[in-house]
Each structure stands twice: as C-alpha cells, then as structure tokens.
N, C-alpha and C positions, 0 to 999 in steps of 0.2 A: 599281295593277297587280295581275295575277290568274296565279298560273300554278296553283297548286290552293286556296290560298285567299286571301284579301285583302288587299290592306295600302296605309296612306295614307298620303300625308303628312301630317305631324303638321301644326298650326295654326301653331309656330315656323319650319315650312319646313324644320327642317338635318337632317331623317333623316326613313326610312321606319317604319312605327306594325309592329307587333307581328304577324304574320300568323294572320290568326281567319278563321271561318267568315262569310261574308257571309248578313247579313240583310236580305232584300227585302222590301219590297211590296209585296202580290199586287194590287193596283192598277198599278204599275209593268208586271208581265206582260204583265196583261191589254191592256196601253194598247201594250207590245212587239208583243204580236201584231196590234195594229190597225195600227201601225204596217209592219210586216212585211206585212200583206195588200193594207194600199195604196201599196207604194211599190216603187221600183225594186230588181230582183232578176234579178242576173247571175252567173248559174254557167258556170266555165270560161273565163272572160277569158281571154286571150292578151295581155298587156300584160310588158312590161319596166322600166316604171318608174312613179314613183308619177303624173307628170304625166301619162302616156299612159293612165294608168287615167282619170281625171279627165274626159279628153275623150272616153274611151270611153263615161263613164256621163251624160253632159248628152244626146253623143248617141244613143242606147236609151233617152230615157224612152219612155215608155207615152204612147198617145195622151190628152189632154184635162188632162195633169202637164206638161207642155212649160213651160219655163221663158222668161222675157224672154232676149233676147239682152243687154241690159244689168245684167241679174240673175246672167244664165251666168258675165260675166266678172267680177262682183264676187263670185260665191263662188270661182269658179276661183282670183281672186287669194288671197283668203282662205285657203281651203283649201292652199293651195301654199306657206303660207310656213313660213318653218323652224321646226321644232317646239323647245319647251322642255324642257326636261330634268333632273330632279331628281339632283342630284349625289349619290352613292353612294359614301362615304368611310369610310378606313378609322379605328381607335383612333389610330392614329399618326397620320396625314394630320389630325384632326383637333387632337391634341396641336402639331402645326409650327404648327399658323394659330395657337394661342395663343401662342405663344415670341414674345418683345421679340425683334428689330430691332438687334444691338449698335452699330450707327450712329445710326437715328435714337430712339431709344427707345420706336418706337411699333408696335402691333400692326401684324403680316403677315397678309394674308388675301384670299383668292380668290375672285371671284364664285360666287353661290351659285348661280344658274340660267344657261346659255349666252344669250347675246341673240336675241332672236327674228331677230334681219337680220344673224346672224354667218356668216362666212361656210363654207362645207360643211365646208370642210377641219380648223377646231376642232370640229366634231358629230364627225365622224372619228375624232378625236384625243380625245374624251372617247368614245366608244362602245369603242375600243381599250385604254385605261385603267380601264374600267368594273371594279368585284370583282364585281362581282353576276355577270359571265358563269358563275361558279365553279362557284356554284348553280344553272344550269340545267343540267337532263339533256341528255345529248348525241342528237343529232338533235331538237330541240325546233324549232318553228316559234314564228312574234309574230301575233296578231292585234291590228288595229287599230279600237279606239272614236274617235268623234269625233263630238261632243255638244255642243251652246253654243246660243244666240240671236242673231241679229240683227236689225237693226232696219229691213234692206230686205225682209223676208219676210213673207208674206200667209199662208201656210202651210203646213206644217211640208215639208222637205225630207228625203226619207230612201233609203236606198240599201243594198243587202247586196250583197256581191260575195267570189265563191270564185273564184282564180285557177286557171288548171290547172296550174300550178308554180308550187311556193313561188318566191317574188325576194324578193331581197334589194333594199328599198324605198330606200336610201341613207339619212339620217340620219330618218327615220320613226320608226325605232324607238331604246328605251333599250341596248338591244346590239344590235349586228351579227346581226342571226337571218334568215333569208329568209321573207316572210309570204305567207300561203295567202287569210286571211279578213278583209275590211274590212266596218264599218258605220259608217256616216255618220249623223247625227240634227242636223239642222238644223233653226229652228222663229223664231215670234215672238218678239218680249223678252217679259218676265216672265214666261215657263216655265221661267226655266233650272232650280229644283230638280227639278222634272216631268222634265224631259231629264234630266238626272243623273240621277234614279234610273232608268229607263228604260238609261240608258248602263251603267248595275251590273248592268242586269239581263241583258243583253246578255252582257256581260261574266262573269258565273258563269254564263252558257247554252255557253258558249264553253269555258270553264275545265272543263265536268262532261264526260267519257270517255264517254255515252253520247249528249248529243247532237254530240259531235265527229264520231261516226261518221256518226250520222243526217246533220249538215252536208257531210261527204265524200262521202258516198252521193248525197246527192238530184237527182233529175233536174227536180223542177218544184217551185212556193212552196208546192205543198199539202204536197210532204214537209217543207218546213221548218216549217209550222203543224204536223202530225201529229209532229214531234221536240219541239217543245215541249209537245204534249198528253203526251207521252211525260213531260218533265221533269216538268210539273206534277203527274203521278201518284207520284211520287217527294217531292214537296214536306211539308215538316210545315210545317204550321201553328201557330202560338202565338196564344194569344187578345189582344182588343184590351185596353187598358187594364192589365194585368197584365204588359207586356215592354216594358222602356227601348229603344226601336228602336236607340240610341246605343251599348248595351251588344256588346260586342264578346265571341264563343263565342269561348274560345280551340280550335286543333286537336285532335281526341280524340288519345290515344295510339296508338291503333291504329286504321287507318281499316279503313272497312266493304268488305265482299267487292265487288269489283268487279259489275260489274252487268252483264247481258248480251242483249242483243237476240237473237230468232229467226234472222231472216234476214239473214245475211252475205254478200254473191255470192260477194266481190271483198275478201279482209283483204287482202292483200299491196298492192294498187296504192292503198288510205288506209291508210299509214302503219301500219294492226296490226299488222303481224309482228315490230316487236319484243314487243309484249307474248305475240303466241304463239309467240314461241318461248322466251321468260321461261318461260311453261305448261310447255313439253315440258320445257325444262332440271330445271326442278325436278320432275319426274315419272321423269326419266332414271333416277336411282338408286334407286328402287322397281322401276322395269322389268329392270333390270340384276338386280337381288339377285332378280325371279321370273326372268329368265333362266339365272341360274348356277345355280340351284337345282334344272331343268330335269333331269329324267336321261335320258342318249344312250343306254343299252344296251349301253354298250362298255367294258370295262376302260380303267381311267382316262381315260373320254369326257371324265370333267368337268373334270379335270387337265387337259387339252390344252385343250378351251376356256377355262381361266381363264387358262391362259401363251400362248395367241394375243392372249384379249383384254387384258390387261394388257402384253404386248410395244409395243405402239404407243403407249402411253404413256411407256414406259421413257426416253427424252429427256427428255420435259419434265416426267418428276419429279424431275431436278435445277437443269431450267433453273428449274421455276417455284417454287424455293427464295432465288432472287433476291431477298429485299424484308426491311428491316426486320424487318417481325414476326415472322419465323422466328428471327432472332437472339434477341429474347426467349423466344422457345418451348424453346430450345437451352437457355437459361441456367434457366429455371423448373423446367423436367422435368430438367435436367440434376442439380439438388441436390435435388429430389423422390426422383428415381432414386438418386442417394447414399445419400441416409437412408434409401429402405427397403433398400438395399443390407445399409448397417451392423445396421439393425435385424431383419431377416430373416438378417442373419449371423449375429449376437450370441445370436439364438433356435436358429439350429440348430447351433453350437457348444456353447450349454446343451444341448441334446436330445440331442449325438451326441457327449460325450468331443474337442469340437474335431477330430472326421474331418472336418468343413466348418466355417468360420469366414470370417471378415469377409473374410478375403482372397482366398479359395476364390467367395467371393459376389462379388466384383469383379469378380474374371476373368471370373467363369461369367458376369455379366450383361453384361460389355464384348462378351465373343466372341458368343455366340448373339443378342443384341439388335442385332451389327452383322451377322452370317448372316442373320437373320432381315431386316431392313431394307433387304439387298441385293437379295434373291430372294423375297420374300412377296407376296403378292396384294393385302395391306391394309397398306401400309408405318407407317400411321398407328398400329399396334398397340403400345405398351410392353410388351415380355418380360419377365416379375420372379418372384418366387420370392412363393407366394397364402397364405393362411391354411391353407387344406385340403393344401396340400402338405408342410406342417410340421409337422402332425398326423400326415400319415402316415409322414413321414421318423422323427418321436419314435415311435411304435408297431414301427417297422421295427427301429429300433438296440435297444430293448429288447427283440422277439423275439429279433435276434440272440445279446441277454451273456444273455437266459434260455436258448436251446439251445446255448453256446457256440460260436456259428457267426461267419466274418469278416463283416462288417459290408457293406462296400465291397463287395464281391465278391458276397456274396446279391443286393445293389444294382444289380449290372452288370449279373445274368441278370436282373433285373425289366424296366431299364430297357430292353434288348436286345428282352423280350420285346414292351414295350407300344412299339418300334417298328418291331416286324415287325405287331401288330395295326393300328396308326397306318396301314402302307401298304396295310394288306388292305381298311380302311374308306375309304383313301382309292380304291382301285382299284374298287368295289363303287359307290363314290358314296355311302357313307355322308349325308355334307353334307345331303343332300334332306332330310332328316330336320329339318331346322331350322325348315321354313316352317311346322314344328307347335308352334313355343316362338309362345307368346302374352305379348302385354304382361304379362298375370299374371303369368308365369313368368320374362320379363324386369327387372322391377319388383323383382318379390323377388330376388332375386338380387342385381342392382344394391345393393339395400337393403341386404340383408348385407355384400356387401361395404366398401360406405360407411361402414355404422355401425362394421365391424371398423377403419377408416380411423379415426373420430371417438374410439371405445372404446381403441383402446391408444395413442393419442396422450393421453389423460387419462390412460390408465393409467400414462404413463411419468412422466407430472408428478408423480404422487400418489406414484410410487417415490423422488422427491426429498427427500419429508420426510423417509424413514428415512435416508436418503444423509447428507444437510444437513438434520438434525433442529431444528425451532424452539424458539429460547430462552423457554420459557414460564415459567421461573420467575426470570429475569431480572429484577432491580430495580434501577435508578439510583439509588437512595439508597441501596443496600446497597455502590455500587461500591468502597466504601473497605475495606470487609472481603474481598474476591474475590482471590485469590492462585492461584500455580500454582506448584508444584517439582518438580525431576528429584530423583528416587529412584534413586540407583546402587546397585545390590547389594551389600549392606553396612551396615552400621551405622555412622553418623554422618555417609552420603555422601546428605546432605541440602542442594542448593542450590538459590537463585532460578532458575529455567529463563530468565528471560530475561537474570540478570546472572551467574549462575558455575555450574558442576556441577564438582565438582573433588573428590577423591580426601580432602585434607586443607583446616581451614579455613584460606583468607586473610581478605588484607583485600578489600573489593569493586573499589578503583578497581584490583585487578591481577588481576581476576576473569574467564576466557573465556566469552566470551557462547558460546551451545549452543540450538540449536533443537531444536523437537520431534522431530523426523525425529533427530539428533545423538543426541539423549538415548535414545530408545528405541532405535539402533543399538547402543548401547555395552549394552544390556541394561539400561535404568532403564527406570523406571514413572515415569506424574504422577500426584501428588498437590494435590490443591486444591480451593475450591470453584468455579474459573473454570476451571478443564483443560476442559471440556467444552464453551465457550464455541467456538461458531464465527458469521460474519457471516449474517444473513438472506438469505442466499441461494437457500432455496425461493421467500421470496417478490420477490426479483429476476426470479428464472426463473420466476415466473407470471404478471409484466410484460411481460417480454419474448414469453412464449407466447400471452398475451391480445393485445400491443400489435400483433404480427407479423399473426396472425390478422383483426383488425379494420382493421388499414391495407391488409392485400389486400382487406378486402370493400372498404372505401372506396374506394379507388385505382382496383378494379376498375371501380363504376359510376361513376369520374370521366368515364366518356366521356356520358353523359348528362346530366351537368351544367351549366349556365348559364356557368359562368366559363371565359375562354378561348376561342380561335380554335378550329375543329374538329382541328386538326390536333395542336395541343399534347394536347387531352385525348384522340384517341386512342392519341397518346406514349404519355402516363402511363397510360393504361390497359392499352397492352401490354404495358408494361413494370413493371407495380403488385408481382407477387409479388420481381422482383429489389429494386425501391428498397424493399417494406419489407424485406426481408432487409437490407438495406443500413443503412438508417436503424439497425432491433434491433441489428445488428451495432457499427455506431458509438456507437451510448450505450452499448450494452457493455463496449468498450472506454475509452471516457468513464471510467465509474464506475467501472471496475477489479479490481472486483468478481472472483473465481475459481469462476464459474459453470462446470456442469460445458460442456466444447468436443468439437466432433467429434473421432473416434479415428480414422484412418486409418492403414492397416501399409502400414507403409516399405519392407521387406524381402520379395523374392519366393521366400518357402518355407513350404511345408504347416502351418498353422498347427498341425498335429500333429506332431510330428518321426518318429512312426511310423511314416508314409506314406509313400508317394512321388507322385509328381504323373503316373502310368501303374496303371491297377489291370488285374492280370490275373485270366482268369478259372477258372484251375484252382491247385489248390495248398493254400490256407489250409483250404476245404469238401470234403466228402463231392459224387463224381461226380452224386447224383442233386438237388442241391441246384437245376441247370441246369431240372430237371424241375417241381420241386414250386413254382420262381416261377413259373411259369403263372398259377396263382391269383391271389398280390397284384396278380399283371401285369394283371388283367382288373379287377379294381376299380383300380389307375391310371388304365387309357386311359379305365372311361366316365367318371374324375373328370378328366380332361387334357379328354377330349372336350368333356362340359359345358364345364367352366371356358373350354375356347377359342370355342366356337361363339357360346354366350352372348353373349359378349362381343363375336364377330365379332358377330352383329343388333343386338346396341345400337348398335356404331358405325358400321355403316349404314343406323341406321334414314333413312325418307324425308326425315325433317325437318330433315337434313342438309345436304341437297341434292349427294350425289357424286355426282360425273361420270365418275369414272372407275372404275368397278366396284368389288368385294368381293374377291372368289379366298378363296372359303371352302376348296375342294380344297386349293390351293395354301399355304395359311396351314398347313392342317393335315398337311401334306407336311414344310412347314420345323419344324413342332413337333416331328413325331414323329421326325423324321431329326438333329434336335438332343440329344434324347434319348441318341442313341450315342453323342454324344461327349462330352457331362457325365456321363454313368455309367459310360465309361474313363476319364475323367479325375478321377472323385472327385467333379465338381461338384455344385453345387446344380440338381433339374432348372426348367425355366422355362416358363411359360404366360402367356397373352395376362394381364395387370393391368387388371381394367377400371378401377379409379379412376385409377389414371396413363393409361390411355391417354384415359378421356375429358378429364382435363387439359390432355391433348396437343390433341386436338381443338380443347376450348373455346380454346385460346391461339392459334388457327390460324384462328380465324372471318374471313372477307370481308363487308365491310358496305360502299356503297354510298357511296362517299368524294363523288356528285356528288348532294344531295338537296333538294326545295323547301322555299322557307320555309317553317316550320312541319311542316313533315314529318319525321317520324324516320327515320335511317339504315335501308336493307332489306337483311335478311342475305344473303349474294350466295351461301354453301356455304360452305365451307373451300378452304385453301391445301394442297391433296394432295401433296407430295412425298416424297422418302424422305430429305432432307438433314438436315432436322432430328435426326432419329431416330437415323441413323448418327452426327452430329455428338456426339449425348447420351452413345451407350455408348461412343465411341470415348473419351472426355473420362473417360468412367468409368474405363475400363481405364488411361487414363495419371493417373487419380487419385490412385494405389498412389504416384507420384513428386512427387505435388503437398501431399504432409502439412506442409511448412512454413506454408503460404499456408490450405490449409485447416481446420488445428487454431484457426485464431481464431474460427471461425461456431462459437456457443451453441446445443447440443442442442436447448434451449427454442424456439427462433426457427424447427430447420426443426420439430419439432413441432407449430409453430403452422401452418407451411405443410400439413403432416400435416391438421391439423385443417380449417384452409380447404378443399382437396382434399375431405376426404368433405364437409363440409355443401355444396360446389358440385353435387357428384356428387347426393346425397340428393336435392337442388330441383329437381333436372331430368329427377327421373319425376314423373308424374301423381298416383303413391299419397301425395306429399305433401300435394299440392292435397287432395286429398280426403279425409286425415288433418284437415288445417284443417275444413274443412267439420262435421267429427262436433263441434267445437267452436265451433261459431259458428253464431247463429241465421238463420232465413231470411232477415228481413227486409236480412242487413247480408253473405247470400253474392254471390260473384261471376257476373257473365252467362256461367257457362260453357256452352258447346253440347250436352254432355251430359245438362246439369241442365234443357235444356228438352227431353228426350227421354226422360230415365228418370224414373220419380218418388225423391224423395229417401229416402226406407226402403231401396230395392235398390241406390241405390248408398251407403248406411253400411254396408248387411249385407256387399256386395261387399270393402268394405274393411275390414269385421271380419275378413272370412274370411280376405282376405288379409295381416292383421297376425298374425293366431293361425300361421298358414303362416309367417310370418316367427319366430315366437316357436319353434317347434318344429325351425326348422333352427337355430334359435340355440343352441338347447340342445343338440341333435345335435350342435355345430360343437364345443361346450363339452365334452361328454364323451369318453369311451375309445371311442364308438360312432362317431367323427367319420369316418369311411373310410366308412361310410356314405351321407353326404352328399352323394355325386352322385345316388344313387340315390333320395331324399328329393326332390331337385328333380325 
C-alpha cells in the first residue's frame, strides 16, 4: 500500500513493513508507459459500483484488443471476486491472540487474511474496525492496482480508469475511502515479477502530488504519457551494481518543497484546494502583521482597526481554550511566572529598601497580566517585570536617597508621564515603525534576553555554595574527634549541644537536650570542630537543577520518539515541564533533605510597613518634581517601547502561522495605560517577557494529530486564546493564599525550569545555527538554504558582527549606563 510512501507485507504475513521510499526500475516505467499507450483508457466513467465498472471497460475496448467472449467472463469472474485483506492490528489485539484459553488450554487466534468467497458483510465489518483509517488525512481517496498472470491470456490485459466521482467501491478497498483511479494489468504466466513491478510503479505514479494532478486534469492518453515524462524528470537515478534494489530508504525527516506545475485551469474541482488554502493560512499572519502595520492618517486609525479586527475573534478565544494542551500551558507558565515573580521581587526589594517586594510583584503581575489578557491584541504575550526595568527601578531609588526625594511618588509622575507618551505614540501610529526591526535586531535581543534567562538561573545556583557552604575539609576517619558545644555566657556554662546546655553541671541522663536555634537564643555561641557541619546540600540542589532541566529536554522531544502510541507521547510531551517538576519534586521530598523551598507571603501588606498600598502625588516632593520627570519618562517609554514591540514581531513572526492577527496599537495601549495603575499603587511596572511568553507559545503548538506512515506530524500554528494566560496570572494573584502547598517546590527545580526556558528560547533564532557553523567544518555543515546563496565568509562575518553587537549591549546591560539600552538596540 502507498499513500506517500511504501510499505509490505512482511514474508511472516502478521504486519505491515516499515514505510520507506519506493524504489523502481526504470525498466518497470518504461514498460508502464507501453503498457499505458496500448491499452484501454477511460477518463470520467460514470459507474456506481465496482461490477458496473467492469462491464463498462470489456465494453470500450479499442478496436483490434476486443477480447473472447469466453475470456470476457473468465476475467470478469476473476476480477469480481472478494479481495483479500491484510489484517491491521493493534499491540493489544495482538497480546489477546497470545493469552491461553482458561478452558481449553490452548492458543486463541483469528484468521489472519479474510476469505476470498466471505461474504461482503465480514469485508464490512473488518474495513469498520480497521486502525489504519486513523492515519489517513481526512478527505483522502484509494486508488486501485491489480496486477497478476493467468493462464487464459495470449496477451497482456490492461486498463486505466478515472471515475468522475470518487465511489465508494464496497469491500475493494483496505478502509472504507471512495475511489477515483483504477488500473488493471493483466498478462501471461511467468511475468508476474515484470507485472509486480510495473504494479509499484503505477503505484508511486499515483502516490507523487504531481502526477495526481496531471491524472485529474487529463483529457486524452497523451496527457497521461506527458505526466509521466513529467515524473521521470524528477526521477534520481542510482547506478547499477552498486544499490541493493531490496534495500529499503527510509523517509527523510523533512520532505522536499512541494512541486508545481505551470498550468492549473481548474484547482478547486481536482481536489487542490485544500493544499491552497493550507498556502494562504499560513501566509495569513505575515499579511495581517503588514496589514496592521499600514498607517490610516487618522489619530488612532490604527487602534480602531486592531479592536475591529480582533473583536470577531473575541468568542473563540475562549471557546478554542477547550483542549487538554492548554491545561498544561496553564500549569508550566503558571510556576515559570511564580519564579520570576519571586525572583524579580527579591531583586527589587534589594534595589529599593523593600518599597516593592515579592508581594508587591504578585499582585502587580496577577492584576495587569489578567488586564492585559482580557483586552490586548496578542493575548499570547506574558507581562513580567525585564532586566532593563530593574536596572532602572535601582538607578531611580538611588537618585531618590541621593537628592532626598520620596521614592514612590518621583515614580508616580514618571510612570504618569510615560503613559500619557504611550497614548501619544499610540494615537500618531507609532507601531509602523516596527516593520524596520530586522531579524538582526530581533536575534539580538531575543539573545539577551535568553542568556539573562540562562545567566542568573546559574547565578542563583552558584549563590548556594556561600548559603550551604561545601564540607571540603571533612574526613570520615577524623569522625571520632568532631564535637560541637553551647557556650552560654559565662564561665563553666559549657555543654554537649546535642545532650545538655545548662547553667550548672549534672549528670547527662538528666540533661535537656537544646538545639542550635535554643542555644544561640538564650545568647550562646558553638564551639567545635563540627559546628560548621551542615548536609551537602549544594550538591542535592545541583541535581535537582541538572535532573529538572534534562528531563524537560527529554520529555519534551518524547513526541518524536519510537516508543508508544502517538497519543501517549504527545501526553507526555505536553505535559514534560510539569512531570519533571513533579518527579524533582518527589525525590525531594524522598530524601529529605532541607534544600532551600519556594518563599511565598501569606499576608497582604506592603512588604514595607512605610507605605501604603495608594501613592499620592503631592506632599512628600518639591511642586516642580511633576516637571523634571519628563526626562526619565522619555528614556522609559523608548525602553517599554522597544522591550514591547520587539517582542510583539518575534511572536508573530510568519513561522507561526497566526490566524488571528497581532494589535501591536492595542498591545501597546494596555501597557501604557497599566502603567497608571502600578505607579499609584506602588507596583512593579510590567512589559511584554519575551522568554515567558515564547514559552507560552512553544506549549501551545498544533501539529497534525492525522499523518502518513512515515511522515512526521505538520505544525498546524498555535492554539490562540486568552484562557491560558488569564488562567496563569489569576492563579498567581491567589498564590499569596496557596504558601502551604507551595513552599514544598525546591528553588533548584524551577531554576532548572528557568534554565530550560532560555536554552529553548536561544535554539529558536537563526544566530544559533550559525553560531554552530563558525565551529564546524564544511564538509560536515547542514543543507541550509541560505548556505547555498551566500558564500560562507559573509555569513561568519554577519555573525561576528552580530555577536560583538550582543557583547556590547551585554556590557551596557551590566553597567550604571544600562538605561541606555534601548537606545543601543
């Protein structure tokens, strides 16, 4: 059987062979087309069933081919009777036929092929039961071969026939499909291998997308010789004596670009139009982003048409939140988004005297990432608190306690200011401005980001040692000299810390045991040489941070694996970042170990007690303070601006495949009007996270759940809704109530998630690939399409240039000049 490549029955008969590339004999062809030029050829039959075909084609032979009348009924009978059928059986189906019988004690088992003279209603009843239908694409038709010898024929029998509607032929075929194209090859005895391969070769003429068309099309047998000279230009060749003809190509990984004829009259009435409209879908979201990019001339032209076009989606971006996958997307970005929560709190609490902290970062990121989710243009975006924003938040509080100015409140008029700029660029059409960021510029960016992703996920590891310092001068044969005592203040209030600390001496067995916390409350000290002794628990937590990190890549490409039904391993693949969490988590716990555990605040109050959770804006500063934010206000917005737009063109670039627009306007409407209300409330402010939100993305992918043997799943676009996304911050915001449950998840574990995150993020620009390449010689680089169009000098220089470009905003990012850094990009 052939739907795009080959596959046999094996020599044991009880399953179908491995699907590979057919290889023919260019003799086989050529003998095809003789065959084809002298034999009967009917386009457009009008027949409803396979026996009315039958008498259609004895009667239309060609003059001087006319058949005996006693020959006519000995094929007809031939030809008419009930086809054989290779049974298609599942893992399990095959496990029952081996199971004993607990009666008789002897193997159960079902015939292996249907009987030739069974009667129609078992062909039925096995074409209904078939798995194979699973795997064929929806709207597929069956072509039928039929190829053999007999021993009443003088010479050879042959016939092609295109229906003008598909029929469904009744048990003809191995599933239930309606069939368009028959060919018949009937001939003397001892040709049947000559017919056999003749029948294959038929059979991959039929299978190739190019002469399908030509077969649809043709009005006369010249176009169907002229479709195979077509095939045979297309043909490779392998020499003789040097290729095992027996040897089986398996499928490439990626097959070759579709192939395409000139003239088309008529796609829609053969069957093309789904492949073009396949074309337009995935061109959709390129034409969309140069659409909204478009500028009307009209104060917020472009606003209006991004909330028209996005309005008509507004339903089915929560109906098409429907499905499994989204539930893991929910839970993966869900504790993605925690952790940087905690860990972008914990940094701007260091930076700013706790005026924001971990709890301040919950809130801010539950409320504006569910604002944002509800009414944005690109709901797929993650809102989070960036690198570059906490650069500036620490510059800003230190101007502050240098000019003794209130903090919060300089903060108000900034934020106030960059979102009255926010709506001036969004009224103007700013946006347009986008379709000048070039992959270069997208790349690098991306890159920083990721590496800041990679870079302090290490960095928090490597903060473990000083935490949970390693016993390096630990010895097991020293262990009987290693002691520890409380030192109570005083003289002689010297006890074992593990068996007494007590004022005067006893005896031991009436001695209160005292723990180190005990002891150092009451004002002692330890003395010993094992006080310093604590568990290797750096290197637990770099197990855990390695093992988390490695069982998401694994987990991840489980869906391309061999083992398993398709369905379980795209389970596990959707769901790879929560089971390894799950797993880290559980040895965890196992071992017992007091690794350090997520912190989450229980209690909702200003983790300053200073503050309050309303900032006004006169009072603490000097009247003209209103005035002189201007300035930082303007290096915010182009660093909010970059940061957000950026980030909008990665995640709609074309290779996406969204269907339902961008709303760059709109995006950048809900940023800048979020603004107002984290800068009266204290908050942290929030911009689009490109490595959370391409997270978001990647766990949201559609791949083509119906696909041919041999073929690899095709990415269908993503799952576009806003449910996920709201589902995340909302979960965030009641996170603040969930610190029983989640103080057990090991820092190390999401770090590792941390880590996965950017090296996923990094692989999936270009400048990686081509980072590879400066290291690897020609002979052993990949067939990329670039590499046969530029020569390889301009593209290493290209990607010198653009690492040195990376190396410089790194440094920028790194120093007192990091406010900078939009302007750099």
């Amino acid at each position: 059987r052939w739907i795009k490549f080959e596959e046999k029955v094996e020599d044991g008969g009880e399953r179908w062979s491995a699907p590979h590339v057919p290889a023919l004999t260019l003799h086989s062809i050529f003998q095809l087309r003789t065959y084809l030029q002298n034999g009967t050829i009917l386009l457009d039959l009008d027949a409803s069933s396979f026996k009315e075909i039958i008498v259609k084609v004895f009667s239309r032979q060609p003059e001087g081919a006319e058949l005996q009348a006693e020959v006519r009924e000995h094929l007809a009978a031939l030809l008419l009777q009930q086809p054989w059928h290779q049974l298609t059986k599942s893992p399990m189906q095959l496990l029952a036929e081996l199971s004993f019988s607990p009666c008789t004690g002897r193997h159960s088992t079902q015939p292996r092929l249907l009987h030739p003279r069974g009667p129609s209603a078992a062909l039925l009843s096995f074409q209904l039961r078939n798995q194979f239908k699973k795997k064929i694409p929806l709207g597929a038709e069956a072509a039928h071969i039929a190829v053999g010898e007999v021993e009443f024929l003088e010479k050879p029998f042959t016939t092609f026939i295109r229906l003008r509607q598909g029929v469904t032929l009744g048990s003809l075929a191995e599933v239930a499909l309606p069939s368009r194209f028959l060919f018949i090859l009937l001939g003397p005895q001892a040709k049947a291998k000559a017919y056999q391969e003749v029948g294959r070769a038929m059979a991959t003429l039929l299978a190739d997308e190019l002469f399908q068309r030509v077969a649809r099309q043709a009005e006369h047998q010249e176009d169907l010789i002229a479709g195979m000279e077509a095939f045979l230009d297309e043909l490779t060749v392998l020499p003789p004596g040097k290729w095992d003809p027996n040897a089986r190509i398996p499928p490439p990984s990626c097959l070759p670009f579709r192939r395409t004829i000139v003239h088309l009259p008529d796609q829609q009435s053969h069957g093309n139009g789904d492949m073009v409209a396949a074309e337009d879908r995935a061109d959709l979201g390129h034409q969309c982003s140069r659409e909204e990019l478009e500028r009307t001339g009209r104060l917020f032209g472009g606003l209006v048409q991004d909330i028209r076009r996005k309005a008509r989606w507004y339903s089915s971006d929560f109906s098409d939140a429907l499905h499994p996958q989204c539930l893991s997307a929910v839970l993966y970005i869900y504790l993605a988004t925690v952790t940087n929560a905690i860990t972008f709190g914990g940094m701007l609490g260091d930076a700013t005297a706790n005026m924001q902290g971990v709890l301040e970062s919950f809130l801010g990121t539950a409320f504006a990432g569910s604002i944002f989710c509800l009414f944005s243009g690109q709901p797929l975006t993650i809102l989070s608190s960036t690198g570059p924003m906490l650069v500036f938040e620490r510059l800003l509080f230190s101007f502050s306690q240098d000019y003794n100015m209130d903090y919060l409140e300089f903060r108000l008029w900034i934020g106030l200011w960059v979102a009255f700029f926010g709506v001036v660029l969004v009224a103007t059409e700013a946006s347009h401005l986008v379709q000048y960021f070039t992959r270069f510029t997208e790349e690098g960016f991306c890159a920083l980001i990721s590496l800041i992703f990679i870079y302090d996920s290490l960095k928090k590891m490597l903060s473990l040692v000083d935490t949970f310092p390693i016993n390096w001068q630990y010895r097991l044969d020293n262990i009987t000299s290693y002691s520890c005592v409380c030192n109570l203040s005083g003289p002689g209030f010297v006890c074992d810390l593990l068996l007494a600390a007590c004022p005067v001496p006893q005896p031991p067995t009436v001695l209160a045991r005292l723990s180190k916390t005990q002891c150092l409350g009451q004002g002692g000290h330890l003395l010993g040489t094992s006080c310093q002794y604590v568990p290797d628990i750096t290197l637990m937590s770099f197990l855990l941070f390695g093992g988390t990190f490695l069982s998401c890549v694994m987990l991840k490409r489980f869906r391309s694996s061999r083992y398993f039904p398709t369905g379980v391993r795209k389970l596990v693949s959707d769901f790879a970042i929560i089971l390894s969490i799950l797993a880290s988590c559980a040895i965890d716990a196992a071992l017992g170990l007091e690794t350090p555990k997520l912190l989450v605040p229980s209690e909702l109050k200003p983790t300053n007690p200073a503050r309050g959770w309303i900032i006004f804006p006169f009072g603490a500063n000097p009247w003209w303070v209103c005035m002189i934010s201007v300035v930082p206000a303007i290096l915010v917005t182009i660093l909010i601006f970059m940061d957000q737009q950026i980030t909008a063109v990665i995640l709609n670039r074309r290779e996406y495949k969204l269907q339902k627009g961008a709303g760059f306007h709109l995006d950048f409407l809900c940023v800048s009007l979020l603004m107002v209300f984290t800068s009266v409330t204290g908050l942290p402010w929030y911009v689009s996270a490109t490595v959370l939100s391409l997270g978001h993305m990647e766990s949201l992918r559609k791949e083509s759940t119906t696909s041919s043997p041999g073929e690899h799943p095709q990415f269908l676009g993503i799952r576009e809704q806003r449910l996920t996304g709201l589902a995340v911050f909302i979960l965030t915001g009641v996170s603040v109530f969930m610190a029983p449950v989640l103080k057990h998840i090991p820092m190390p574990v999401l770090y590792g998630v941390f880590l996965h995150m950017g090296v996923a993020a990094l692989n999936s620009i270009q400048l990686t690939d081509r980072v590879r390449l400066l290291l690897m010689p020609a002979k052993h680089q990949p067939d990329l399409p670039y590499l046969r169009h530029v020569p390889l000098r301009r593209v290493n220089l290209f990607t010198i240039i653009q690492l040195l470009c990376l190396v410089v905003l790194w440094v920028i990012k790194s120093t007192t000049a990091a406010i900078m850094f939009p302007v750099m990009v």
